[in-house]
N, C-alpha and C positions, 0 to 999 in steps of 0.2 A: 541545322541542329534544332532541336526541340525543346523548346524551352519550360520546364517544367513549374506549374504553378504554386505553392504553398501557403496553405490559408491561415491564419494563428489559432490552433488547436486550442481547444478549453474542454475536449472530450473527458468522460470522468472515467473512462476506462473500456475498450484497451485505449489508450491515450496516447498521446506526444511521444514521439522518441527523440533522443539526440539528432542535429541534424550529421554531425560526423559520425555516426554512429550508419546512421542510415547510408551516406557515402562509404562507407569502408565495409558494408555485406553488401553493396551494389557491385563494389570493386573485385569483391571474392565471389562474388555470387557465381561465375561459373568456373572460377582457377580458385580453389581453395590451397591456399598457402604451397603452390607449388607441384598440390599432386596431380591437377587436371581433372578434376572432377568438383562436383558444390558440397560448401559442407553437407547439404542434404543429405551425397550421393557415397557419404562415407561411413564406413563401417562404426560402428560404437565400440570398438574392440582396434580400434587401428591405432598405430602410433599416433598420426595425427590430431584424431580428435581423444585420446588421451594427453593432451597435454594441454586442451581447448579447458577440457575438464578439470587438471590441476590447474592451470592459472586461474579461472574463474573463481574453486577456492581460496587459492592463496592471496587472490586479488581480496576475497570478501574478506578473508581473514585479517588482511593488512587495514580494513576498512574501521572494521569493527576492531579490532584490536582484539581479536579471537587468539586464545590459546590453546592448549591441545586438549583442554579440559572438556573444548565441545565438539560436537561431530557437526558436518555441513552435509543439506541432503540436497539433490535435487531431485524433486517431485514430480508426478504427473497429479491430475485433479482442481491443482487450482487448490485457493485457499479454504473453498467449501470441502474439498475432502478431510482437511485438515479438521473441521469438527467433528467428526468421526475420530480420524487418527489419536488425535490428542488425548480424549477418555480410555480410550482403546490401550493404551501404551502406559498411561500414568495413574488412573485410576485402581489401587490394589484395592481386590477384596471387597468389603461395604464400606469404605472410604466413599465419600460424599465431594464432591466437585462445586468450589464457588466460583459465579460468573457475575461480573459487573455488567451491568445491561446497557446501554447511552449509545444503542441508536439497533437499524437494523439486521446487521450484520452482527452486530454478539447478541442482538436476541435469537437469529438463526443457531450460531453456536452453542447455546443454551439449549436450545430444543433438540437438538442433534443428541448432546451429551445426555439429555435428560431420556431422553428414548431407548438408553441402554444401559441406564445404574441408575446414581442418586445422585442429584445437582441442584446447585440453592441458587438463588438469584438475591446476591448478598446486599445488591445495592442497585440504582434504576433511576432514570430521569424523565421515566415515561410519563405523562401520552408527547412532550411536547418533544423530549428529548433538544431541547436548547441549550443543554449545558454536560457539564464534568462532574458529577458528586464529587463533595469533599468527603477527607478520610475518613472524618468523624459519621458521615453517613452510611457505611459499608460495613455490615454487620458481621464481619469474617469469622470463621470456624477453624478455631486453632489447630482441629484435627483435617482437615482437606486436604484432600489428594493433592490440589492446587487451586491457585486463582488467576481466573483467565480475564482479559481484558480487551476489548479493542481500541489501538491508541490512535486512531484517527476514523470521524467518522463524514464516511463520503456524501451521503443522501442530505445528512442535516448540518454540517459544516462545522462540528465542532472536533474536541483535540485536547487531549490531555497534553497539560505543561510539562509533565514530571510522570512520575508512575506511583499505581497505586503501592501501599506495601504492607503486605501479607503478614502473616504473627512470622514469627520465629522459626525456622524451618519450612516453609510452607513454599514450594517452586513456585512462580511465577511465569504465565505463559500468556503471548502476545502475539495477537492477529495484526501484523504490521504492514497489511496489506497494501496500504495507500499514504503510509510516511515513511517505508524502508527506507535507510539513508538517507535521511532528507535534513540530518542535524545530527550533532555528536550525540552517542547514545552510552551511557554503561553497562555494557552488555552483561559485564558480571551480576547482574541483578536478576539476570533472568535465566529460568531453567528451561525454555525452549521459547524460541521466536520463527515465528514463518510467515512469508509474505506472497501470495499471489505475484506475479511479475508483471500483470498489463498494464500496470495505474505507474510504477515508479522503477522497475527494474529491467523489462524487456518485453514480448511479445506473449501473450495470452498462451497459455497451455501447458504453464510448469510454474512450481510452488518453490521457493529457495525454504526452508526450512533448518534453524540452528538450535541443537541441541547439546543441555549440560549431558556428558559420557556417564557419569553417577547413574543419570533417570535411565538409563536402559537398559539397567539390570532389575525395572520393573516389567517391562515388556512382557508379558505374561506367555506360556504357550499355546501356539494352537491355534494363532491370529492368521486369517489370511496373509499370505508371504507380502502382497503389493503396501499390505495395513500394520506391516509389523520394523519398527522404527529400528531395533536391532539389526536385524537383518541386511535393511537397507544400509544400516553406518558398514556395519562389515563388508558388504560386494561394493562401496564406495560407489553408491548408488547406479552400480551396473548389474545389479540380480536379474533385470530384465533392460530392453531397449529406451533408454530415457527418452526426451525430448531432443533430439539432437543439434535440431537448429535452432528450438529456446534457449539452448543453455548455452551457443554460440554467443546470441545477440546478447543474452544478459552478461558473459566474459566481455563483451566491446561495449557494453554500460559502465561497466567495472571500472576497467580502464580510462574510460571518458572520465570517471568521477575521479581517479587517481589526478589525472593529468588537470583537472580544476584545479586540485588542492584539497581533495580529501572532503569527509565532512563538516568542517568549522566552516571552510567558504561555501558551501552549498546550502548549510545553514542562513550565512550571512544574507548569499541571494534569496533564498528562501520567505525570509523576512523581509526583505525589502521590496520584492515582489506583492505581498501579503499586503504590507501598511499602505500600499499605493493603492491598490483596491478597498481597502477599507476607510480610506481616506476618502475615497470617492463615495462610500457611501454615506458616511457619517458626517460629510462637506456636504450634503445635499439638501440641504433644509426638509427630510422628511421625504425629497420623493423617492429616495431608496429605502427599504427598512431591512437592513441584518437580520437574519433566523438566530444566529448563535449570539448568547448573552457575550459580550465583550471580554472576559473572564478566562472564556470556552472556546474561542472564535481558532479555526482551522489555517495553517498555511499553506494548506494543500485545497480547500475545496472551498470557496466562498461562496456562502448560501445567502441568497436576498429577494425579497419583493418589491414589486411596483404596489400603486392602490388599489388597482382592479386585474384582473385576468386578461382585460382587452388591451390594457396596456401594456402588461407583459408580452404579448400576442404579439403585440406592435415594435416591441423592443429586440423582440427573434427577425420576427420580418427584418426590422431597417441592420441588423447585425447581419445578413448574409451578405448581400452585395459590398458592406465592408472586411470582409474575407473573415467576420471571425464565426467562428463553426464554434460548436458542440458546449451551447448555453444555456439547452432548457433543464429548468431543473429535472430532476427524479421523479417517475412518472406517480409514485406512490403521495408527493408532496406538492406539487407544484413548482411554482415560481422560476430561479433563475439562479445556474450554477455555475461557476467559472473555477474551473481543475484547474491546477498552476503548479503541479509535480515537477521534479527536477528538469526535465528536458523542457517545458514550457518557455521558452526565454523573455527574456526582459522586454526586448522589444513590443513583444506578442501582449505581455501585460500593459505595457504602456499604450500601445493602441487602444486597450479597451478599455482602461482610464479614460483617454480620451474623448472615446465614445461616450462613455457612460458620463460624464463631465456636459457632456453635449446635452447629455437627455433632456433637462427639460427647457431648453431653446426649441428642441425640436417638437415638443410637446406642447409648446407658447405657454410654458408658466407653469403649467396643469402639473398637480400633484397627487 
């Protein structure tokens, strides 16, 4: 038998899967639930993967605590399509679109939106982006089609506590790309939420997107059919051929996250994951130094420096032969990034604790 090796993943995306996750589409991968064929190799229109499709909602929906007030899409595009989509669908008329900027992924979504009406950038942490605007800093327009947010940012490691909140009437929409379920969330605050699936839900090439049923009676006409969010809720996202083996793997995420205990315990590890590496930094007298203000600081993406570049250099070097992968930071910032998404496990942090605890013995002092 072959024994199969596994390194402690800290990739920021596509990232870590469950490892029973990954055991159980190994197990179906060529006898899909009985019919003799992979899920690949099944129709989108079959019994079978009809029903792959309703549990996965019904899973999400048990997640979120979703009610019938909102529809569940599953996308193709990824969450970059989705800045398009979003202006496209909820922006009526010369309605204006505000977007919180704090990092670079809703600066992309800002420009997307801004390329095809009118959209403010109501609030911003740029150049350094280290932190979360407070309320009081976010200039909102009581008249806005919406305000769009990213609630966790990958590249710079920070993470809103809570959510921003809009005047009175005003929908709320969230790129939740890289903290979907990763802690109790009140989803009634929000008028659409969509996540990418490679960082926290499943395998790269489909977008889970949830939307309030009200907003899609702004859907305007004339949208390309793939661009138009009504459409999609009606053929219950079969108008055309989904992703069909994405949306398998994210229904056996689903499930994995039920069979935790939902999200208050994925929370719980979540956090405790988090403080263990922040610990290690903040324990270091100096030779680590945090990008994100403490305030800000990410439980999904822990962003740090060494003192120089060659040390950094040095700290990828001696992490490979200790099996941990996918630590250099984001190529736009440098440094040193450790992803620790729901499937990440404990274990895997704790080794790198370790590691990182180690650092400057292995360094002789050097800070």
């Amino acid at each position: 038998m072959t024994t199969t090796k596994r390194v402690h993943n800290f990739g920021a995306g596509p990232a870590a899967l469950p490892l029973a996750v990954l055991e159980q589409v190994q197990a179906e991968l060529l006898d899909f639930s009985g019919t003799g064929m992979s899920v690949m190799e099944t129709s989108h229109r079959s019994k079978a993967f009809g029903q792959v499709m309703e549990e996965a909602e019904a899973d999400l929906r048990t997640l979120l605590g979703l009610s019938d007030d909102h529809a569940v899409l599953f996308l193709q595009g990824g969450a970059s399509l989705q800045f398009s989509m979003v202006p496209a669908n909820l922006r009526v008329g010369r309605a204006s679109a505000d977007y919180v900027v704090t990092g670079r992924w809703s600066q992309a979504a800002f420009k997307e939106a801004d390329k095809s009406g009118s959209a403010r950038a109501v609030g911003s942490t740029e150049p350094s982006f280290d932190r979360i605007p407070a309320q009081g800093e976010i200039d909102f327009d009581p008249e806005a089609a919406y305000v769009h947010f990213t609630s966790n940012n990958t590249i710079y490691g920070t993470q809103w506590s809570g959510e921003p909140e809009p005047p009175s009437g005003v929908p709320l929409v969230c790129d939740a790309s890289s903290d979907v379920l990763s802690r109790p969330l009140d989803i009634s605050r929000y008028g659409v939420l969509y996540a990418g699936a490679q960082k926290n839900l499943g395998p790269a090439g489909i977008a889970v997107v949830v939307v309030r049923k009200d907003l899609l009676e702004r859907t305007p006409g004339g949208l390309p059919a793939l661009l138009d969010y009504r459409l999609m809720a009606e053929k219950r996202s079969l108008y055309n051929t989904p992703p069909t083996f994405a949306v398998y793997v994210v229904g056996q995420v689903l499930k994995w996250l039920l069979d935790l205990g939902g999200l208050t315990e994925i929370g719980k590890r979540n956090e405790a994951k988090a403080a263990l590496l922040y610990d290690a930094i903040d324990g270091s007298g100096g030779f680590y130094r945090g990008h994100a203000q403490p305030d800000s600081r990410s439980r999904m993406n822990v962003t740090f420096r060494l003192a120089t570049e060659d040390l950094e250099k040095e700290f990828l070097k001696e992490a490979g032969p200790a099996d941990l992968a996918g630590l250099k930071g984001h190529r736009s910032v440098g440094g040193l990034r450790a992803s620790i998404y729901n499937a990440c496990p404990g274990e895997s942090v704790q080794a790198l604790g370790d590691f990182m605890a180690d650092g400057p013995r292995r360094r002789g002092g050097a800070g």
